[in-house]
LUMDOKOL-338229 format. One record per atom (N, C-alpha, C): residue in one letter; y, x, z. Coordinates in steps of 0.1 Angstrom, whole numbers, padded with zeros to 4 digits, always signed. Layout:
N
aYXZ
...
END
This chain:
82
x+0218+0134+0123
x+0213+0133+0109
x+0217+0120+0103
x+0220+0117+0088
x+0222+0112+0086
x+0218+0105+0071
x+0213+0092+0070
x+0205+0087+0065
x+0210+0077+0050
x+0202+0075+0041
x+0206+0074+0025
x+0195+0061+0026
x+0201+0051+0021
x+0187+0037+0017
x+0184+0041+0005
x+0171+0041+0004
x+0158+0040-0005
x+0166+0035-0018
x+0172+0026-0012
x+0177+0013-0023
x+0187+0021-0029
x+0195+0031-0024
x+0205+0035-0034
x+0201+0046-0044
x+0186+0048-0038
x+0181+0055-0054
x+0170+0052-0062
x+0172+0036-0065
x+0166+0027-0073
x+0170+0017-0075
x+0171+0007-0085
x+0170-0009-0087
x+0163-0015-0088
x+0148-0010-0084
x+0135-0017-0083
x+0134-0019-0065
x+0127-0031-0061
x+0125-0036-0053
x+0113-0031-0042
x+0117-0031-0029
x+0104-0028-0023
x+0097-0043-0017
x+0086-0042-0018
x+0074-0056-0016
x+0072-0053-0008
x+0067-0062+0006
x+0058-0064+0016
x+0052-0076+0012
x+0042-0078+0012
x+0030-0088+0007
x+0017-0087+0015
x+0011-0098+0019
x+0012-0110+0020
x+0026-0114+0032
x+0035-0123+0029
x+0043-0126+0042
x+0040-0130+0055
x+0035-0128+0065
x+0030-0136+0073
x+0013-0136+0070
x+0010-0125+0071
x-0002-0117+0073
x-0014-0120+0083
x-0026-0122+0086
x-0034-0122+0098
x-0039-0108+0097
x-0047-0101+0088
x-0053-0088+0087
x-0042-0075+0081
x-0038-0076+0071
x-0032-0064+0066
x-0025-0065+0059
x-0013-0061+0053
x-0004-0061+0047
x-0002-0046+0039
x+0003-0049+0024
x+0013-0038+0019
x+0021-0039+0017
x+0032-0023+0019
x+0043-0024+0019
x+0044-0016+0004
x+0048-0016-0008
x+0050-0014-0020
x+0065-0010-0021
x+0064+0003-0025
x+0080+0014-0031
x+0079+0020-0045
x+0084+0014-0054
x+0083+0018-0068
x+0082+0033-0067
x+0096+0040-0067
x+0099+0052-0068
x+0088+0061-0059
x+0082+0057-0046
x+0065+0068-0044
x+0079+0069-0030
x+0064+0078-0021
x+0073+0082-0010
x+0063+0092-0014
x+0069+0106-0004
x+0065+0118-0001
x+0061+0122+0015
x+0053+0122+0023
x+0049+0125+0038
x+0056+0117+0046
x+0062+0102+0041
x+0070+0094+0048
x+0063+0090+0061
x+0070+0082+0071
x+0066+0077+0078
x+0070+0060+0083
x+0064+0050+0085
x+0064+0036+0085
x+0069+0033+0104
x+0077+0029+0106
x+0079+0025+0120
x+0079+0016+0120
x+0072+0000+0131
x+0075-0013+0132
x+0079-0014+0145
x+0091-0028+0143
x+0093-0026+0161
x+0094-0037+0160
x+0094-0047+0173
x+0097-0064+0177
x+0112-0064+0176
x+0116-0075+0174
x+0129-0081+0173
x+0136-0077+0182
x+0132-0071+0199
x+0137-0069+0206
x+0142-0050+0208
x+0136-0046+0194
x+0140-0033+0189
x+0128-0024+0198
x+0119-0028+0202
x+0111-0020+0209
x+0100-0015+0199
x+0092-0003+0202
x+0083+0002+0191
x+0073-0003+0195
x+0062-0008+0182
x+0051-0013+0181
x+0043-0005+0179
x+0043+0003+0167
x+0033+0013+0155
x+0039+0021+0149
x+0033+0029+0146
x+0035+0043+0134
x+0027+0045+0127
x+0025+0045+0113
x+0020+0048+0102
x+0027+0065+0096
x+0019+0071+0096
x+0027+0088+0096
x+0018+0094+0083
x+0026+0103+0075
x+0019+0108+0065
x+0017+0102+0048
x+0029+0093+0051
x+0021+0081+0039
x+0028+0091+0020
x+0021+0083+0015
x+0022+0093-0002
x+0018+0085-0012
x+0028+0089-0021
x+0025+0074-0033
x+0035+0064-0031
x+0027+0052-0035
x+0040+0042-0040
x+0037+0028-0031
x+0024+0031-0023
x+0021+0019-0010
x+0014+0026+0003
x+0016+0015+0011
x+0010+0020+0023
x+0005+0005+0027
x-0008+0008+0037
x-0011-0008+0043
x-0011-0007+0059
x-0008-0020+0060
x-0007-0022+0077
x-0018-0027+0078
x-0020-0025+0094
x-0033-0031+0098
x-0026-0037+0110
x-0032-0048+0109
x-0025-0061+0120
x-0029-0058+0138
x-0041-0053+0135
x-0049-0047+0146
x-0038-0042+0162
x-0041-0051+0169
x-0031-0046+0182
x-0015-0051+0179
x-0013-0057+0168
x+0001-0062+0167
x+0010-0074+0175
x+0017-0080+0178
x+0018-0094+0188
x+0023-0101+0173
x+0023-0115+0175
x+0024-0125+0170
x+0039-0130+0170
x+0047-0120+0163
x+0060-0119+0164
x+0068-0114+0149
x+0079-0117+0148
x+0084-0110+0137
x+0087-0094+0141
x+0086-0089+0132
x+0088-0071+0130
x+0092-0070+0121
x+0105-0057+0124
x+0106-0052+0116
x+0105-0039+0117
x+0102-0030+0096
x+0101-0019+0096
x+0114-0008+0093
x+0109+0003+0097
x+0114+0011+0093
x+0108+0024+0083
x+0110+0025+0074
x+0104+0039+0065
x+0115+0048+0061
x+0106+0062+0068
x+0118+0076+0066
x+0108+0081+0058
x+0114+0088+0047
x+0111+0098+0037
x+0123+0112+0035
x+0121+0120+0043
x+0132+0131+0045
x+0142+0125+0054
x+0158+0127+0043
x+0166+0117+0047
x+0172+0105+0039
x+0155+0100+0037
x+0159+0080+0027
x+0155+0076+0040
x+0156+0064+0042
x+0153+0053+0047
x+0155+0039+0044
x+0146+0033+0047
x+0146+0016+0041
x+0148+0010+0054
END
């Protein structure tokens, strides 16, 4: 399967806010997602979390069980991805 960035079908920006979070964070997508899904993994590419089902134009993280590490995400919506 093969996959299209988010970015190539918009010039609006996606936010994650606050940077460096203790409790919760949003992740903000102008254009809306449809039954997307949020993956975070550690730098060492291993999976952390799954956020599944998300709709609209944000989703929030919950820090809850996370390590004190950079992450990053991944969000599929069909076949977009960011």
């Amino acid at each position: 399967m093969s996959y299209t960035s988010i970015s190539n079908r918009t010039n609006k920006l996606t936010r994650i806010y606050p940077n460096l979070f203790s409790s919760s964070a949003i992740v903000q997508i102008p254009n809306g997602l449809n039954k997307a899904e949020l993956s975070i993994y550690n730098s060492l590419g291993q999976y952390i979390k799954q956020i599944k089902n998300i709709k609209g134009q944000q989703a929030s993280i919950d820090r809850n069980g996370m390590p004190n590490a950079t992450c990053y995400l991944k969000v599929t919506d069909g076949k977009f991805k960011i």
